[in-house]
Structures are given as C-alpha cells and as structure tokens.
N, C-alpha and C positions, 0 to 999 in steps of 0.2 A: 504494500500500500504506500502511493506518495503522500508526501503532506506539504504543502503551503510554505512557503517564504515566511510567511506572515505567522503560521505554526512555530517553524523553528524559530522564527527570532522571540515569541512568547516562551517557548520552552525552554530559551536559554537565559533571558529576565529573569524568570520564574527559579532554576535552576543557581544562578547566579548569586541566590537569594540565602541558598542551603549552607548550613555550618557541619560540615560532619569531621573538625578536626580539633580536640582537645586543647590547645594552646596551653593549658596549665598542668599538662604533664611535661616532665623530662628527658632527653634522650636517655634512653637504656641499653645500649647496645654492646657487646663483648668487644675482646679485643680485635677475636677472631672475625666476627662478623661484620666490623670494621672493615679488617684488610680483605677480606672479598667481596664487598660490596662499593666501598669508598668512591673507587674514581669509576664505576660507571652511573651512579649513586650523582657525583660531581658531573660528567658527559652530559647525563640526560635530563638534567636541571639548566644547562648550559640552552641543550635544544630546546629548552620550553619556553625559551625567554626572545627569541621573536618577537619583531612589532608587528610583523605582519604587513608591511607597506607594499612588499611585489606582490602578495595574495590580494588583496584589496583592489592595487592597481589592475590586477586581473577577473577580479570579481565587478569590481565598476564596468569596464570593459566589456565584459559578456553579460552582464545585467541590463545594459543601454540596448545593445543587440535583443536581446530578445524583452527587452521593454518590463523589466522586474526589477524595479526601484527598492523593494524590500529584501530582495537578494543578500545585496551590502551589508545592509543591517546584519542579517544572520550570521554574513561571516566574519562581522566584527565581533560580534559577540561571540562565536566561536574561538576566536584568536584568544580575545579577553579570557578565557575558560583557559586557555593552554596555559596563556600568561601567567593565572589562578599556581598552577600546576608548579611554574618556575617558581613562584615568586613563596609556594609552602615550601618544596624541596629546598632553594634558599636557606629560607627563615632556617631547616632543619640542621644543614650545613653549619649555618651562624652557630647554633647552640652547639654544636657539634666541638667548637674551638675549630673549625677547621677553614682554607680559603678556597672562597668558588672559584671555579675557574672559570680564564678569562679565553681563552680558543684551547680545539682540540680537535685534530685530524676529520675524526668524523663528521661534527658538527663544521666545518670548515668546507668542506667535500660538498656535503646537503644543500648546503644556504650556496653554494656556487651554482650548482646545479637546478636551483629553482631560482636564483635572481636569474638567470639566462631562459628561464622561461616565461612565456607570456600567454600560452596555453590554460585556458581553463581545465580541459581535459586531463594535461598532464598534471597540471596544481590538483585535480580531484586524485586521478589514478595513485599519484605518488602519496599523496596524503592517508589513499587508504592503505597502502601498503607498511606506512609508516605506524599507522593507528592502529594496524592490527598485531606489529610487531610490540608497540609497548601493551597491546593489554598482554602478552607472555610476558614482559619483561616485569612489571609491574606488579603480576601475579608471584615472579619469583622473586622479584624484591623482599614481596609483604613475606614470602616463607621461609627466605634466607635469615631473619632475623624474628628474637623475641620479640622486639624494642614495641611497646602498645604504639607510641606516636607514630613511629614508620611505618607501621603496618595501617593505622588512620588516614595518614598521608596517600600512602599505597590503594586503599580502599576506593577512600574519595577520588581518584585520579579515574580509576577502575568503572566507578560507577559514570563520571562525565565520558573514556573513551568508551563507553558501549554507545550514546547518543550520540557519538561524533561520526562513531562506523555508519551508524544511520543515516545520518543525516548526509556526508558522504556516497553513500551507498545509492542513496536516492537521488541525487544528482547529477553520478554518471550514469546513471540508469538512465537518466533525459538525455545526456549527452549523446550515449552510444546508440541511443533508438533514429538519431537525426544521421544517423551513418548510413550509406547502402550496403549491402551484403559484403560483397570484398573490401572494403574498407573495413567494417566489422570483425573480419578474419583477421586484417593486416594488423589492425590492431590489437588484437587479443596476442597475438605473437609479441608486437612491442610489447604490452605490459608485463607477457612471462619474464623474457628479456630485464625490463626493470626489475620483476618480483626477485628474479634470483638473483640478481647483483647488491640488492638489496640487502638480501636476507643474510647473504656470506657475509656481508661487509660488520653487518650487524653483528655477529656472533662472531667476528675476528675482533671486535673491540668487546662485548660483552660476554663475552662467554665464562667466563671467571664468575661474575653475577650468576649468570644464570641456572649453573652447573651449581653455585651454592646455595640456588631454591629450587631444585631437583630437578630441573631441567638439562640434561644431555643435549649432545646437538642432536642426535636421532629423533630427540622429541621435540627438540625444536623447529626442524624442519617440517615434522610431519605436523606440530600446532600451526603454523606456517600458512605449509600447504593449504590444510584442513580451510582455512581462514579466507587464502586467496579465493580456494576454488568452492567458496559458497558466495565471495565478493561475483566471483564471473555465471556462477547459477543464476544469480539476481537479475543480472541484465539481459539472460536471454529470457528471464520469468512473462508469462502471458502479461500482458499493459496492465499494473495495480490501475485501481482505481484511488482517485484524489484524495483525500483526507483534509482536514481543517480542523476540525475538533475533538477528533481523539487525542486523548494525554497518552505517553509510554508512561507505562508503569516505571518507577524507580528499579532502574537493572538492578539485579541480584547476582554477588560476585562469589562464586565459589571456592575455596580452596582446599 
C-alpha cells in the first residue's frame, strides 16, 4: 500500500515527537565491549550527521517534476530523524569520555558518491540499501552490549529505520513503475551491482561490531540479501492502492 507525501511528513511530526531514550541513565559498558564496538559505534554516528543539502537539492528537483510540493517536506523531516540518530549516538560518545570522529574512509566514500548524484532514483535505491544495512547493524549493536542506554539508543534508531525502509520503499516503487520493461531489467542489474559493493564495503569496516552481536558474515549476507530481495519483491508487487490515513503501527524490534 502507498501513502501520501502528506502521510509521511504527518508521521514523521508525529514521530519526531516520541522520547524513547533514558537521558538519566549512564553509560554501562565493559571494557571489552568497548573495544568491539567503539569505532564503528564512532563511523556510524559520523554517517548520521548529514545535513542533507544534495538529498533535498534532489528531492526539490523531482518534486517540481512531478508537481508534489509536500514531497520536500517529508524528506526533510526524514533527514531531521537521521540527524535524531547522530546527534543521540553523539551525546552517547560524549558520556563515553571519548572523541567523535571527524572523517572516516567509509563515511568519506558514501557522501562522494551521493554528492555526484542528482538522481532521485539513485538517492532512493542507495538509501535503501543503506537502511537496511543499519537495521542489522543496529540490531547487533543493541546485542553486543549490556549497556541499558545503548541498547535505548539502538532500539529507538530500530524502531525510526523500519518507517524509513517504508517510506523508501514506496517511493521507488513510483519511480521504477514510470520505467519500460528493459529499463526495469537494466536497472535491477545496477542496483544488485550497488547492493553488493555495498554490503562488502560495509562489513570490511564493520565486521568486528557485528560479529560481537552475533552476526557472522554468513548471516550477514544472507540478512542482507533477505532485505534487498523483499526491497525488489515490492516493486514488481500488483499497483498498492493509495493510503492517506492509515497510521503504521509503532514497528516492533526483535532480538
């Protein structure tokens, strides 16, 4: 089912609204689960902290095109939600005694790679593939450690990217319908192309993390997978019908 511009950018007001992170607990974390989580713990606090100005300049741009003024909206408010994201893992770091970092390979790599794009398409594609790598990562965050506040942190993040994949999801789904057949093809081929360059890239910097919240690369690849190839189910799905007024239920995060 699609929903409205005008949905999501209510559901991320609305959402925007929620506290689901402690403030007046302390960190609690070993020594050990420190040094295995730490610097991708630091990485992907770095990636959350985007302004968002190439996505936006891209979002205005294909919003004028097809005449959805409330588009923008949404996907500022989406940014704001990531921002959310950097801006607790931070704070976390602060209490930590420890310092954020200021660049790092990966994050250096990503942000080149999307300021040199002006594609909506791509900014959606890559975005889901990015989103569906932190809900693994996120997941193993919260299990690599006791600490209550990180795993608060880790929750809260969990519960925002399941609406992101959404809202995502529903957007290249409009994109990819305005394709003809062989373009459709051509492109499902680039996206694998990006999925796996991705995913390596990702688990040659995180793998330490992730392997210390019980993720292997075997099951990283296959959660991976699992993820893409229900993202590419979606868009060949029979045309949902529109939506405007259903609420998502608050996702429910398993561990």
């Amino acid at each position: 089912m699609l929903h409205s511009s005008v949905f999501w950018k209510n559901h991320f007001e609305h959402n925007l609204t929620k506290q689901r992170v402690d403030w007046s607990l302390r960190p609690a974390i070993s020594a050990h689960e420190k040094q295995n989580i730490l610097y991708s713990l630091k990485a992907w606090q770095l990636g959350e902290t985007s302004d968002g100005s190439h996505l936006m300049a891209a979002a205005n741009k294909y919003a004028g095109r097809i005449n959805d003024p409330v588009y923008p909206e949404a996907v500022k408010l989406f940014i704001t939600e990531e921002q959310k994201h950097g801006n607790n893992l931070g704070r976390y770091i602060d209490l930590l005694g420890e310092t954020r970092l200021k660049k790092d390979w990966g994050d250096t790599l990503f942000r080149k790679i999307r300021y040199l794009n002006t594609s909506m398409e791509l900014w959606t594609i890559t975005v889901i593939i990015v989103e569906s790598a932190a809900q693994v990562f996120y997941t193993a965050l919260h299990n690599a450690t006791a600490c209550p506040l990180l795993r608060q942190i880790c929750t809260d993040i969990l519960i925002d990217e399941a609406h992101h994949l959404k809202f995502q999801n529903e957007r290249m789904y409009i994109l990819f319908q305005q394709k003809k057949f062989y373009n459709k093809a051509i492109s499902i081929g680039l996206y694998a192309v990006l999925f796996f360059a991705t995913i390596h890239a990702i688990w040659f910097a995180h793998g330490k993390a992730l392997k210390a919240g019980g993720v292997a690369k075997p099951e990283f690849m296959k959660q991976m997978y699992y993820r893409f190839f229900k993202s590419m189910q979606f868009l060949h799905a029979p045309q949902p019908q529109e939506a405007t007024a259903l609420q998502y239920p608050e996702a429910r995060v398993l561990f």
